[in-house]
FIDREN-662591 format. One record per residue (C-alpha): residue number from 1; x, y, z. Coordinates in nm, 4 decimals, padded with zeros to 6 digits. Example, Ala and Ser with C-alpha at 12.3 -4.5 7.8 and 13.67 -1.06 7.14 Angstrom:
resi,X,Y,Z
1,01.2300,-00.4500,00.7800
2,01.3670,-00.1060,00.7140
//
This chain:
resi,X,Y,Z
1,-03.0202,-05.4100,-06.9535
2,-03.2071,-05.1091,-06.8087
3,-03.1773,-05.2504,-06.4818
4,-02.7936,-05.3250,-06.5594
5,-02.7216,-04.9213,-06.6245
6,-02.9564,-04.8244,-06.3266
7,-02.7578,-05.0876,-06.0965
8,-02.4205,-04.9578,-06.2129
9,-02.5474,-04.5752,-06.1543
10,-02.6491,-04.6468,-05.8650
11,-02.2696,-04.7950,-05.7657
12,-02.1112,-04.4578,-05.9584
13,-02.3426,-04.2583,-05.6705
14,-02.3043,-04.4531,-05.3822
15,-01.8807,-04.4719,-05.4360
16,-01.8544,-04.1111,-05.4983
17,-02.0826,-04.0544,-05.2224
18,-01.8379,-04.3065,-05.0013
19,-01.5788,-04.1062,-05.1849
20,-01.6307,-03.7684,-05.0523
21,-01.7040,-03.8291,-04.6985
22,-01.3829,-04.0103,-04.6694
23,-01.2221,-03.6805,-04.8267
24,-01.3737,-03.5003,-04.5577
25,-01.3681,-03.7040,-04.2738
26,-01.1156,-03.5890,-03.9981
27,-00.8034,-03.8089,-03.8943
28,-00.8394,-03.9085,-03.5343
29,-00.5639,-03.8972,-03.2955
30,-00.4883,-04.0200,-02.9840
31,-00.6515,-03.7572,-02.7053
32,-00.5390,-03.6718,-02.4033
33,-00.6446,-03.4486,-02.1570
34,-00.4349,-03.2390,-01.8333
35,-00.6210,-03.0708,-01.5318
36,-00.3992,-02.7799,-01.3316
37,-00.4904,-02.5436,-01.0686
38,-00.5081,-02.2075,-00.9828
39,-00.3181,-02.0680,-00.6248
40,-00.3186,-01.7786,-00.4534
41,-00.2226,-01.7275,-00.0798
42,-00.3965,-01.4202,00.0643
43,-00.1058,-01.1965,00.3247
44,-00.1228,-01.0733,00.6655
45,-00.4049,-00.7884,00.6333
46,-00.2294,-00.4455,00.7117
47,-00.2803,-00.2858,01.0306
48,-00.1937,00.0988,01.1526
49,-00.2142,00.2062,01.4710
50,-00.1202,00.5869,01.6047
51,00.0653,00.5195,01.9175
52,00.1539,00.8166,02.0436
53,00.0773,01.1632,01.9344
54,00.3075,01.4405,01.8173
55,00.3308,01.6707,02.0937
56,00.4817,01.9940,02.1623
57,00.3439,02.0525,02.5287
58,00.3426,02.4002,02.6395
59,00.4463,02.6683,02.3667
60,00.4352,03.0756,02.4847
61,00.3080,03.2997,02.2301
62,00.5043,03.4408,01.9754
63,00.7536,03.1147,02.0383
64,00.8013,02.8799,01.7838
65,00.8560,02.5118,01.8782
66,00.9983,02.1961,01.7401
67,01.0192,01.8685,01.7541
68,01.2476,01.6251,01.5793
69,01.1644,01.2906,01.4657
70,01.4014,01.0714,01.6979
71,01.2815,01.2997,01.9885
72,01.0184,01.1669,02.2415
73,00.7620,01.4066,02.2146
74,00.7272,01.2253,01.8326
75,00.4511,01.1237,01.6748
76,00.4782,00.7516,01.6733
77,00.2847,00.5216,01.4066
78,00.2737,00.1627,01.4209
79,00.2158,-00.0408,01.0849
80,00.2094,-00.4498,01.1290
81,00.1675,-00.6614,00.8272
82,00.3081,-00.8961,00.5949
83,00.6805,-00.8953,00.6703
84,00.9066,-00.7892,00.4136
85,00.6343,-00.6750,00.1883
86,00.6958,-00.3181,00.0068
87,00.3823,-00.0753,00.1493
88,00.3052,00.2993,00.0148
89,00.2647,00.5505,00.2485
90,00.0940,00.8613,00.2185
91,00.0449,01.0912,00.5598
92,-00.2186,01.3934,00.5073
93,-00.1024,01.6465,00.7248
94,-00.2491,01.9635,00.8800
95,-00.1253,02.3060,00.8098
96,-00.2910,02.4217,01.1329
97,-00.3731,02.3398,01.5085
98,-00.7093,02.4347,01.6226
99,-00.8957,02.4819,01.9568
100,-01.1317,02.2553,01.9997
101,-01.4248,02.5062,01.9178
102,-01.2349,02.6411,01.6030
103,-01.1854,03.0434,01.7274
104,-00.8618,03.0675,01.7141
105,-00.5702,02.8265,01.4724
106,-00.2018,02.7937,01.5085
107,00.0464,02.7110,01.1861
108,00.1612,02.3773,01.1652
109,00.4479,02.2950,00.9426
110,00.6738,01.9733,00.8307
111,00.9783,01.9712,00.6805
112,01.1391,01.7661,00.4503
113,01.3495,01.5732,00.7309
114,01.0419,01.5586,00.9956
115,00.9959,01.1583,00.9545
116,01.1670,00.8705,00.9965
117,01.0795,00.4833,00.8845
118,01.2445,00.2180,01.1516
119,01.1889,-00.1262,01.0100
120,01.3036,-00.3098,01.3132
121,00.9485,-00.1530,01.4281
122,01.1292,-00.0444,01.7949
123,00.8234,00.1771,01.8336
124,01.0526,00.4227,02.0027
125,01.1663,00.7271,01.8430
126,01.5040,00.7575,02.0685
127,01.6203,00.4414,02.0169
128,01.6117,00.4359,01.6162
129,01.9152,00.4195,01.4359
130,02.0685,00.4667,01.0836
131,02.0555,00.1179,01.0075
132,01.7036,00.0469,01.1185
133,01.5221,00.2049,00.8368
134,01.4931,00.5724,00.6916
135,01.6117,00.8692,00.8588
136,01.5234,01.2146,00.8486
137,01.2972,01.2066,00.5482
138,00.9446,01.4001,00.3853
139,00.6442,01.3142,00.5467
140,00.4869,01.4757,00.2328
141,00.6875,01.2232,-00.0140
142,00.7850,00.8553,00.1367
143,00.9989,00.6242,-00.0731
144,00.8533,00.4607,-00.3017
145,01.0440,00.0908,-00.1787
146,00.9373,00.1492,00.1886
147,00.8507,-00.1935,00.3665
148,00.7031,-00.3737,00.6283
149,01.0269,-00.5081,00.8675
150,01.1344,-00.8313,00.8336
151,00.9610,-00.9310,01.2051
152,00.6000,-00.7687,01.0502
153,00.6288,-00.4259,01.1532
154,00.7518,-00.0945,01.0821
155,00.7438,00.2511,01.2655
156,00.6938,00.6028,01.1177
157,00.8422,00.8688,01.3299
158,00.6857,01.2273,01.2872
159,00.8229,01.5601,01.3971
160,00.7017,01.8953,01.3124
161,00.7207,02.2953,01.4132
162,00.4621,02.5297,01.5113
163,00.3733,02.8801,01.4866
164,00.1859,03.0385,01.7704
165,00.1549,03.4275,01.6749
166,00.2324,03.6673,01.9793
167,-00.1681,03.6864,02.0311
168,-00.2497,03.3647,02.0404
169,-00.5642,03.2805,02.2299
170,-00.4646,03.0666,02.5194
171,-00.5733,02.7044,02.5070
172,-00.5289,02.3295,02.3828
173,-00.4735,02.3058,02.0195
174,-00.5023,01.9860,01.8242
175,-00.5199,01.9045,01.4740
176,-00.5459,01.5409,01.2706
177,-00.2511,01.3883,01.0808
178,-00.4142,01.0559,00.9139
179,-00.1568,00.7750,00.7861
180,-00.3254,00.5632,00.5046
181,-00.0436,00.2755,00.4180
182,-00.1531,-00.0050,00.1134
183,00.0784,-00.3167,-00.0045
184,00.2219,-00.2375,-00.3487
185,00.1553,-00.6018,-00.4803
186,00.5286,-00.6111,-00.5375
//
C-alpha cells in the first residue's frame, strides 16, 4: 500500500508539474517575416564659379563710382547644381579696396539693390530680366527660397559703389568678395 500512495504522489507531482508548464507555455502563431530597403539618391554636387569680376575701371580721386547689377562692368557668379533645388546664399563682402601692398584702402559699399539672382543662368548681367529670377536685391540678405534654375544653373549679379577720398594714392585696388552657396535639403 506504501508503494500505492508513493505511486499516486508521484502522479499528483508529475500532473501538476505537466500542469504548470502548459499554463506557461506560449501560444504559437503562424510567423512571417518582410525584408524592405533603404534609398537615397545623392544630387548634382554644387559648383560656384566667379566669372567675371566687379569692376569699376578708372575712378579720379575724390569721385565716387557705381556700378549697377544689370550693368557690364558686374560682378558675375556662376552656381551649377541640382536643378530646381532651393540653395542659401551668403556673399562676405569687403568694406574696402586695397593696393596690393596694403598702404593705402578705398571704401567699398553695397546697397540693398546691388544684386540680382537670374535663374535662367544667362551669365550676362545686360541681358537679365524681371522674369528670370530676382532683381535688384541685398547682397548682405538673399532670399531664403533662392534656387538653382530649372536647366542647373543660376547667376548672381553684383554691383557696388566706391569711395576714393580726394588723396587717394594712385594705383590698382582690389579687394575679395567670397560667395559660399549650400543646398537647403528642401
Amino acid at each position: 500500500m506504501r508503494l500505492n500512495v508513493m505511486n499516486r504522489s508521484v502522479k499528483i507531482i508529475l500532473f501538476v508539474a505537466l500542469a504548470a508548464v502548459l499554463a506557461v507555455a506560449p501560444v504559437v502563431n503562424s510567423q512571417d517575416v518582410a525584408t524592405g530597403s533603404a534609398t537615397a539618391t545623392v544630387l548634382t554636387a554644387l559648383a560656384v564659379t566667379s566669372t567675371a569680376a566687379l569692376v569699376f575701371g578708372n575712378v579720379f580721386q575724390g569721385v565716387s563710382a557705381t556700378i549697377a547689377n544689370i550693368n557690364a562692368a558686374a560682378g558675375v557668379y556662376s552656381i551649377t547644381g541640382q536643378a530646381s533645388a532651393v540653395i542659401s546664399i551668403y556673399m562676405a563682402l569687403p568694406e574696402f579696396v586695397a593696393l596690393a601692398d596694403g598702404s593705402d584702402k578705398m571704401t567699398i559699399s553695397f546697397s540693398s539693390t546691388d544684386a540680382s539672382v537670374d535663374t535662367l543662368g544667362g551669365g550676362v548681367p545686360t541681358g537679365m530680366v524681371a522674369t528670370s529670377g530676382y532683381q535688384n536685391i541685398d547682397p548682405h540678405n538673399f532670399p531664403a527660397a533662392s534656387n538653382i534654375g530649372s536647366g542647373g544653373t543660376t547667376s548672381i549679379y553684383l554691383g557696388g559703389k566706391i569711395y576714393p577720398t580726394i588723396d587717394q594714392a594712385a594705383g590698382a585696388y582690389t579687394g575679395d568678395i567670397v560667395l559660399t552657396v549650400a543646398y537647403t535639403g528642401t
